[in-house]
MARBA-3410 file (N, C-alpha, C, O; in Angstrom, 1 decimal):
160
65.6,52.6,-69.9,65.3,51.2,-69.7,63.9,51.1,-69.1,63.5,51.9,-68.3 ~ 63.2,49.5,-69.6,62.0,49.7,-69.1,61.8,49.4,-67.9,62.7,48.5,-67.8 ~ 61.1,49.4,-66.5,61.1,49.1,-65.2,59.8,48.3,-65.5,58.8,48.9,-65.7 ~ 59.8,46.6,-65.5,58.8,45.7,-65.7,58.8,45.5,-64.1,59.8,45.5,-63.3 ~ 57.4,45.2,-63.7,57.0,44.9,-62.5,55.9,43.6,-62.4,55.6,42.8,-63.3
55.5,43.8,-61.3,53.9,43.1,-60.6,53.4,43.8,-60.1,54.1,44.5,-59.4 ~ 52.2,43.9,-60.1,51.1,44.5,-59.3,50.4,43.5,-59.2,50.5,42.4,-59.8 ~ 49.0,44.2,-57.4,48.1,42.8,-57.3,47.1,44.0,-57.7,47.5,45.1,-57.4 ~ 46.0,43.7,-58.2,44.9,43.5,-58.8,43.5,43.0,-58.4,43.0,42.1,-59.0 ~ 42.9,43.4,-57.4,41.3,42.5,-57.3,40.1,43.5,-57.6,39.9,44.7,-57.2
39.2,42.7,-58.5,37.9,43.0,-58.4,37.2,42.5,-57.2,37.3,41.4,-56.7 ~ 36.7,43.6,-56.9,36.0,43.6,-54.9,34.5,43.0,-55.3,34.1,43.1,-56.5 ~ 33.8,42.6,-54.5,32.4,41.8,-54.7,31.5,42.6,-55.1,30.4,42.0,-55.4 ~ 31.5,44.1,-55.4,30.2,45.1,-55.9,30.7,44.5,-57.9,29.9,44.3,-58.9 ~ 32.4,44.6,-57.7,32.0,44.6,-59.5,32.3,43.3,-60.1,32.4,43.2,-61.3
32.5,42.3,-59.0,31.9,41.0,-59.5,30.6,40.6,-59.5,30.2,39.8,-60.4 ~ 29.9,41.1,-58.7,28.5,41.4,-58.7,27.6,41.7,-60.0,26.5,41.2,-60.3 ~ 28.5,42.9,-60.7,28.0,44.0,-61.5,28.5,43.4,-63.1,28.4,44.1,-64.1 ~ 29.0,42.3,-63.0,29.4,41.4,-64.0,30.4,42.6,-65.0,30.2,43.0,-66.1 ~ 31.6,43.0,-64.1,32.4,43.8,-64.5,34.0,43.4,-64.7,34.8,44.2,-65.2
34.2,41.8,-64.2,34.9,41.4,-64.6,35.9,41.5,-66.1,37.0,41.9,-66.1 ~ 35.3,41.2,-66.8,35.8,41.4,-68.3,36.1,42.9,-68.3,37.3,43.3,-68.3 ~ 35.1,43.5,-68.4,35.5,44.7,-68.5,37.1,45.3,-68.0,38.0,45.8,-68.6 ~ 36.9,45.0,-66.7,38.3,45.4,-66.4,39.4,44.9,-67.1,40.2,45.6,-67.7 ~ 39.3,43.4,-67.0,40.5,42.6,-67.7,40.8,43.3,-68.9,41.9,43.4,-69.3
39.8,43.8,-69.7,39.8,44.2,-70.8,41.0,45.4,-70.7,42.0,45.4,-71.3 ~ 40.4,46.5,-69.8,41.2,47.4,-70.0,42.6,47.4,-69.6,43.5,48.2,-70.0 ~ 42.6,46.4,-68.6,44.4,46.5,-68.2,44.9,45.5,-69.8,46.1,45.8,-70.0 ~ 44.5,44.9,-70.5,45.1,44.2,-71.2,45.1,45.2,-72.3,46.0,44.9,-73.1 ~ 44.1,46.5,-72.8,44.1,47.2,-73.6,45.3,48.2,-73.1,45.6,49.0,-73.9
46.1,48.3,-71.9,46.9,49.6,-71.3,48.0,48.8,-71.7,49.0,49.6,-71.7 ~ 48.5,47.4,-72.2,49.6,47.0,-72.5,49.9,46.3,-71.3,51.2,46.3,-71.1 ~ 49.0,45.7,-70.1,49.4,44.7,-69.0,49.0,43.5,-69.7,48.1,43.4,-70.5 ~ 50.4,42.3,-68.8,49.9,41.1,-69.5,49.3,40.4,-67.6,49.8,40.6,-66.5 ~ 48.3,39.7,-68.0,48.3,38.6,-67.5,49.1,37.6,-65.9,49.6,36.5,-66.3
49.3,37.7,-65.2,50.0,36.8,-65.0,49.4,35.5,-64.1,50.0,34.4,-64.0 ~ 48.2,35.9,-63.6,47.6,35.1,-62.7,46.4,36.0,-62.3,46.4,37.2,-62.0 ~ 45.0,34.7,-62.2,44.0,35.2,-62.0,43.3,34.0,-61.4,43.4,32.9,-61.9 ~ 42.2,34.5,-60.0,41.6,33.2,-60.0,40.8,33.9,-58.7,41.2,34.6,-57.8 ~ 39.2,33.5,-59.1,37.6,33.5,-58.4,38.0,32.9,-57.0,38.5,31.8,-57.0
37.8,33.6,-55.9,37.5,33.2,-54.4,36.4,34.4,-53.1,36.0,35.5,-53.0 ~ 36.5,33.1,-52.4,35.3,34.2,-51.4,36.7,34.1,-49.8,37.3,33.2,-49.2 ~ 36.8,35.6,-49.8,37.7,36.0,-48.8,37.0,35.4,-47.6,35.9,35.7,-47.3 ~ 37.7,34.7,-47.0,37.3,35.0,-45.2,37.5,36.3,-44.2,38.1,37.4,-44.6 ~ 37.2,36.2,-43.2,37.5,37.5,-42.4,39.0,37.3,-42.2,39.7,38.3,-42.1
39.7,36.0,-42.0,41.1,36.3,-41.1,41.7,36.7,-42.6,42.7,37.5,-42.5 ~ 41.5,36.3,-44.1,42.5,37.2,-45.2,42.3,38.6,-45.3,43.2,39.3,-45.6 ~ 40.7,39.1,-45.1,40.5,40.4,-45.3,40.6,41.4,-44.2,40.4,42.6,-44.2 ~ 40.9,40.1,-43.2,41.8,41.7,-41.8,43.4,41.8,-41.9,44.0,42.8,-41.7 ~ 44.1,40.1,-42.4,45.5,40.4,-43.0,45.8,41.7,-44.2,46.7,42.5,-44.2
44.6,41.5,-45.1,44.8,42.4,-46.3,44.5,43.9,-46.0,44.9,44.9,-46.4 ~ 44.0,43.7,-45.4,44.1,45.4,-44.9,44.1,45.3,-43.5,43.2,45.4,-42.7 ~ 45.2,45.1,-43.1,45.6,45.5,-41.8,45.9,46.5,-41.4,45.6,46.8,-40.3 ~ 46.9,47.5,-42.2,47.2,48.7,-41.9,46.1,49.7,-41.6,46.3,50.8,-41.0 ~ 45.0,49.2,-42.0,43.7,49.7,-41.7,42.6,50.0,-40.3,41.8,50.8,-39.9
43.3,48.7,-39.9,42.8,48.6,-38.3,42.3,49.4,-37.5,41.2,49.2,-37.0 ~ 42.9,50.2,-37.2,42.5,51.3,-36.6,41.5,52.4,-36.5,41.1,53.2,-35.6 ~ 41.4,52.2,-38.1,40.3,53.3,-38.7,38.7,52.8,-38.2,38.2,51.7,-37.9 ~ 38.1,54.1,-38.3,36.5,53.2,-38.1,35.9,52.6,-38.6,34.9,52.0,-38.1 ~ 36.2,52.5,-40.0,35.6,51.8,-41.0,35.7,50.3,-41.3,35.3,49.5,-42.2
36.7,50.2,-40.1,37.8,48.9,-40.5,36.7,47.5,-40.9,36.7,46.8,-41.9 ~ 35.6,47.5,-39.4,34.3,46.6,-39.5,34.1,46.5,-40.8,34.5,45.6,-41.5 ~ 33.6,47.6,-41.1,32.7,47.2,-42.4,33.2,47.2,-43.8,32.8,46.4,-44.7 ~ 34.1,48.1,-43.7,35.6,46.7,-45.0,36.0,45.8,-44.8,36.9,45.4,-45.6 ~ 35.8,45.1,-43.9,36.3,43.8,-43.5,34.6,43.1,-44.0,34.7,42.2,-44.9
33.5,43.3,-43.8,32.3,43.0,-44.0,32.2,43.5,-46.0,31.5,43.0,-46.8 ~ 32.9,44.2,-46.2,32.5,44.5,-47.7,32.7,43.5,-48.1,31.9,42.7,-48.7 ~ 34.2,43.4,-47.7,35.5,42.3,-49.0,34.8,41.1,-48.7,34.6,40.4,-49.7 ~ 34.5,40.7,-47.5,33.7,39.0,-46.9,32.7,38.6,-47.9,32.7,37.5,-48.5 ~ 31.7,40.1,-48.2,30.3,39.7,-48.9,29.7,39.1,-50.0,28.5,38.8,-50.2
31.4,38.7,-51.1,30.8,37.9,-51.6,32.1,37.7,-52.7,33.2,38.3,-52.7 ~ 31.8,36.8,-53.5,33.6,36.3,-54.5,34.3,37.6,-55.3,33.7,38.4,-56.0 ~ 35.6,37.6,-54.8,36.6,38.6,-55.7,37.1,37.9,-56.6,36.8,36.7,-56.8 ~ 37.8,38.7,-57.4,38.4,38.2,-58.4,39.6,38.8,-58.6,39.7,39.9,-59.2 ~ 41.2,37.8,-57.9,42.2,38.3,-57.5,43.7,38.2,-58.9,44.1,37.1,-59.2
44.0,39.1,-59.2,44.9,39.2,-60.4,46.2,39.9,-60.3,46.4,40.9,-59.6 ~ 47.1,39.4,-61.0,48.5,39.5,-60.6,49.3,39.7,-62.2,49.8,38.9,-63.0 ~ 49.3,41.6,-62.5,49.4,41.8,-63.9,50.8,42.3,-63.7,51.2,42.9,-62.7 ~ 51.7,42.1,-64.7,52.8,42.5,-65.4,52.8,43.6,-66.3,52.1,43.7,-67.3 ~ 54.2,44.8,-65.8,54.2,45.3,-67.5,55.1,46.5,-66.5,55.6,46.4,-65.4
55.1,47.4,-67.1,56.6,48.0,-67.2,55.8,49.5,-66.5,55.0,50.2,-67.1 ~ 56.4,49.8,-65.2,55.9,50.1,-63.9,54.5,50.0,-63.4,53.8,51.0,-63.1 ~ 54.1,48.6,-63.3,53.1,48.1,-63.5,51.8,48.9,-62.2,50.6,49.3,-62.3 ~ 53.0,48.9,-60.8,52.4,49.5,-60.0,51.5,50.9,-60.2,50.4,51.0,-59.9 ~ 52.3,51.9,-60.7,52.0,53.4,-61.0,50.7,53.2,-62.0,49.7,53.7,-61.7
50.8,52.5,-63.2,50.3,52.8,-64.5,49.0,52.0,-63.8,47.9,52.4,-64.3 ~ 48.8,50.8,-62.9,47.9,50.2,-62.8,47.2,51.3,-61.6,46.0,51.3,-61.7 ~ 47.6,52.0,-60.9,46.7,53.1,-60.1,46.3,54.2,-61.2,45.1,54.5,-61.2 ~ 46.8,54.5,-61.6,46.4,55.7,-62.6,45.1,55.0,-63.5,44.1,55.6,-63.5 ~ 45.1,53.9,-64.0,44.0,52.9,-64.5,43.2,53.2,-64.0,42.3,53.9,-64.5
43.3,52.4,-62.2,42.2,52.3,-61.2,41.3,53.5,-61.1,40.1,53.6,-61.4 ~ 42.3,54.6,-60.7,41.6,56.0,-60.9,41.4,56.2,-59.2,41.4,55.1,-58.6 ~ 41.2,57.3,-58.3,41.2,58.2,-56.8,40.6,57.0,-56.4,40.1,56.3,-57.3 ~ 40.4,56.5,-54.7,39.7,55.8,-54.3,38.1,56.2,-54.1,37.1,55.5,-54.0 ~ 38.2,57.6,-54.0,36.7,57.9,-53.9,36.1,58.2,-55.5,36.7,59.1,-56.1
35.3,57.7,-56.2,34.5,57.2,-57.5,34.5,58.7,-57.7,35.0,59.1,-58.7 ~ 34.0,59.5,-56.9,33.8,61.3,-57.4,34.8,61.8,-57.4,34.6,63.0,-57.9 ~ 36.1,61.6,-57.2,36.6,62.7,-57.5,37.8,61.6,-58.7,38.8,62.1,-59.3 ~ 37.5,60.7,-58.6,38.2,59.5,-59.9,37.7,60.2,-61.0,36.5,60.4,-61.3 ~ 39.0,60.7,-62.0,38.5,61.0,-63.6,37.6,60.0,-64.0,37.3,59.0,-63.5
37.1,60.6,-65.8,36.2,60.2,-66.7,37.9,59.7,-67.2,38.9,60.3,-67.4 ~ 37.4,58.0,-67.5,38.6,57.1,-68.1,38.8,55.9,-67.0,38.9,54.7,-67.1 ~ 38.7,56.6,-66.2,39.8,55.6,-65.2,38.7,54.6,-64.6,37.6,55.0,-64.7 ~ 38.9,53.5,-64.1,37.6,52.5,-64.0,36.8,52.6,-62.5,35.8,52.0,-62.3 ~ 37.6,53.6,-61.1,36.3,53.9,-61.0,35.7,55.3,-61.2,35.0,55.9,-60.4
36.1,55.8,-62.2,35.7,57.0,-62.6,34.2,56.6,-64.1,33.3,57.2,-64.7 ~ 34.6,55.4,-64.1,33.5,54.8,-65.6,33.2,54.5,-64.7,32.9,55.5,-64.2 ~ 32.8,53.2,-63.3,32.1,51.9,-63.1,31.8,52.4,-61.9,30.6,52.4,-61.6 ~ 32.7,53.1,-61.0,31.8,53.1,-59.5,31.2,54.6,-59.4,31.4,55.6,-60.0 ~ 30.2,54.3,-58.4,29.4,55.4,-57.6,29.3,56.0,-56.0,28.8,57.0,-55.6
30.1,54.8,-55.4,30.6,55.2,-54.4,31.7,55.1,-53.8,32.7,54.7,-54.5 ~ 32.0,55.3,-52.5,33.5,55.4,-51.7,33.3,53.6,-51.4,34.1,52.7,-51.9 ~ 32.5,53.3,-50.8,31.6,51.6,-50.2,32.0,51.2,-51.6,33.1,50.7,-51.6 ~ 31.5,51.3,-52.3,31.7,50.2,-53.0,32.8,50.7,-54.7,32.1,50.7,-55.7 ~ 33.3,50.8,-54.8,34.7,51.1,-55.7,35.3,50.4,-56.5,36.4,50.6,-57.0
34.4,49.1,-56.7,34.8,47.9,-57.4,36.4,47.4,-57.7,36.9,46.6,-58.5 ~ 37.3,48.4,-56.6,38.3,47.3,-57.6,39.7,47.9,-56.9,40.1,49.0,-57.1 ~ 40.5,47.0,-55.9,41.6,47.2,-55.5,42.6,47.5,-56.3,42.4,47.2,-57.5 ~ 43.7,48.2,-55.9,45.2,48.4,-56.6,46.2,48.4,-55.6,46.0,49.0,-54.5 ~ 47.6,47.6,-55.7,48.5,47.7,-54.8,49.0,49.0,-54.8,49.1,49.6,-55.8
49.2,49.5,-54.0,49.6,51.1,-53.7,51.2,51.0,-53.6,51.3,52.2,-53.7 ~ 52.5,50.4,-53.5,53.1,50.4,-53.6,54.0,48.7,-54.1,53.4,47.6,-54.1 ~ 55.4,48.8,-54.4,55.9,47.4,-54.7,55.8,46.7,-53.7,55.8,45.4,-53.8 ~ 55.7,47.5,-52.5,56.1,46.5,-51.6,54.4,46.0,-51.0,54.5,44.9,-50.4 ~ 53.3,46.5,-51.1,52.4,46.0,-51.4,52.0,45.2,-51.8,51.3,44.3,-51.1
52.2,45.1,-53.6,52.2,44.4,-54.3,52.7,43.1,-53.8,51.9,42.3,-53.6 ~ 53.6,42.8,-53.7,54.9,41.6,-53.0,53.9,41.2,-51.7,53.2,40.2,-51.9 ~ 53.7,41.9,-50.6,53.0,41.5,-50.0,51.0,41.0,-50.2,50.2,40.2,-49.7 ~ 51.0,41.6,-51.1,49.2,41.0,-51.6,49.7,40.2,-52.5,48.6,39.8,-53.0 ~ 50.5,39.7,-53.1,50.6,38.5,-54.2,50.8,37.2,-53.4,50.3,36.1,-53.7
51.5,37.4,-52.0,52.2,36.6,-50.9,50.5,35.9,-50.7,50.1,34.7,-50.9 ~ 49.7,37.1,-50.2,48.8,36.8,-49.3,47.3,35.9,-50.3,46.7,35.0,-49.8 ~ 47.2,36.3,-51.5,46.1,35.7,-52.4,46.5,34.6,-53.0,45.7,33.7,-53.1 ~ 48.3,34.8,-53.6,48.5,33.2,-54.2,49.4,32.4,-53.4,49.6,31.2,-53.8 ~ 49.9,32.9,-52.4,50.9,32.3,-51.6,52.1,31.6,-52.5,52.4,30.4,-52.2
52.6,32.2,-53.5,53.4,32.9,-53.9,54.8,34.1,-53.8,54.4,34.9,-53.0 ~ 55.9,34.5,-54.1,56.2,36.0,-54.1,56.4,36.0,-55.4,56.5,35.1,-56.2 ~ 56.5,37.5,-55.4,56.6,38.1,-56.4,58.0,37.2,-57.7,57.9,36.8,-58.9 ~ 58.7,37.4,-57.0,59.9,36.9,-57.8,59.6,35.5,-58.1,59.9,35.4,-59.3 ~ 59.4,34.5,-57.6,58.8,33.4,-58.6,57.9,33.7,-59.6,58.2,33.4,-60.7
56.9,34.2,-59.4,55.7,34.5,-60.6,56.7,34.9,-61.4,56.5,34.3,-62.5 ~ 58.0,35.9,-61.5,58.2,36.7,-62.3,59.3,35.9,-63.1,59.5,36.1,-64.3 ~ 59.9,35.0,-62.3,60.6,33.0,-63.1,60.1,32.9,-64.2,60.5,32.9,-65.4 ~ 58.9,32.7,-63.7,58.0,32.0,-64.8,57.5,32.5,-65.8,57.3,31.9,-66.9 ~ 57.3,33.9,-65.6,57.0,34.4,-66.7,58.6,35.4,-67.6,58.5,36.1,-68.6
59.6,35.0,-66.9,60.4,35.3,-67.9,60.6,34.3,-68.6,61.0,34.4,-69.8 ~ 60.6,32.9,-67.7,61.1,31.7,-68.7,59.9,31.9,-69.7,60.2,31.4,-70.8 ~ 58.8,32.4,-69.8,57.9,32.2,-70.8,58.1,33.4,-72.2,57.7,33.1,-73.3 ~ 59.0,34.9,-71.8,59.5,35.9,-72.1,60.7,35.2,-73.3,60.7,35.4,-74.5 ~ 61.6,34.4,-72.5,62.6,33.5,-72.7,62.1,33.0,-74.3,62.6,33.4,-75.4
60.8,31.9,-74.0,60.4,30.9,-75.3,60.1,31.9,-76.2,60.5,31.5,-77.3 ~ 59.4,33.3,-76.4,58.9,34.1,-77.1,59.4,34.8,-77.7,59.2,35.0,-78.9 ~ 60.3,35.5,-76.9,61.1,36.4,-77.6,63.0,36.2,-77.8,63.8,37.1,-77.7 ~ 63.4,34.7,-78.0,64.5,34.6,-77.5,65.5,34.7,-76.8,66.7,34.7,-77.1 ~ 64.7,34.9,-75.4,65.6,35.0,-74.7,66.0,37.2,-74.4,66.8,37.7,-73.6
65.5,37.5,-74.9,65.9,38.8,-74.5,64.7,39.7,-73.8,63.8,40.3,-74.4 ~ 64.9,39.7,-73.0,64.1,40.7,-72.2,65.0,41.5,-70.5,66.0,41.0,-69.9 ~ 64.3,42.7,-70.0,65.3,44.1,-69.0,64.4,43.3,-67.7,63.3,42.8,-68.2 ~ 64.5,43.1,-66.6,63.6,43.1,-65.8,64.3,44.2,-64.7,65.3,44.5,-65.3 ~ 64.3,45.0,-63.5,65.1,45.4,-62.4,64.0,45.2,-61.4,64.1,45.4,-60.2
END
């Protein structure tokens, strides 16, 4: 049976910057992710110390909090059948050098700073960064897109 999920999804301000947008969309929609929600904002500091809070501590915390601020993301909320796993494997290692050739930041980034492009690291993640960008949970988005599953395919679709 298939395990259909949510993952959250953001292009960080280097690869909105870098007009890399598309590109990505491209490829999660070429890996067989659909869509579920997408929408242009400029983070403030109190979402980008909520969003990585577990981070706090670290020394870098300042200036990830100063990255994500610097300028509009582009926050997305994809579907598809273990959406979490297959959407990191996409992303590719957090550090760009040791990220395979394939994986987007193994094509697009050059450094650790700037890595163009979040992935929820777990479901429960995910649930929590869908909460925090669309104020939203997970399981509504996922209503709606079955009633839409529903109109398309008659009514037959596995969710767990």
């Amino acid at each position: 049976m298939q395990q259909q999920e949510q993952t959250f999804v953001m292009v960080k301000p280097d690869g909105v910057r870098r007009g890399l947008i598309g590109a990505i969309v491209s490829r999660f929609e070429q890996k067989g992710f659909k869509l579920a929600a997408i929408e242009m904002l400029t983070i403030d500091r109190a979402l980008a110390e909520r969003h990585y809070g577990e981070l706090r501590a670290k020394p870098f915390f300042g200036e990830l909090v100063a990255y994500l601020t610097s300028g509009p993301v582009c926050a997305m909320i994809w579907q598809g059948e273990h959406a979490v796993e297959n959407a990191r494997a996409l992303i590719g290692k957090t550090n760009p050098v040791e990220a395979a050739p394939g994986t987007l930041r193994g094509d697009f980034a050059m450094d650790i700073a700037g890595n163009i492009v979040h992935g929820s690291d777990s479901a429960a993640s995910a649930e929590r960064e869908i909460g925090l960008f669309f104020g939203r949970t997970a399981d509504d988005l996922r209503a709606g897109w079955l009633a839409g599953l529903d109109e398309a395919h008659g009514g037959e679709h596995t969710v767990h």
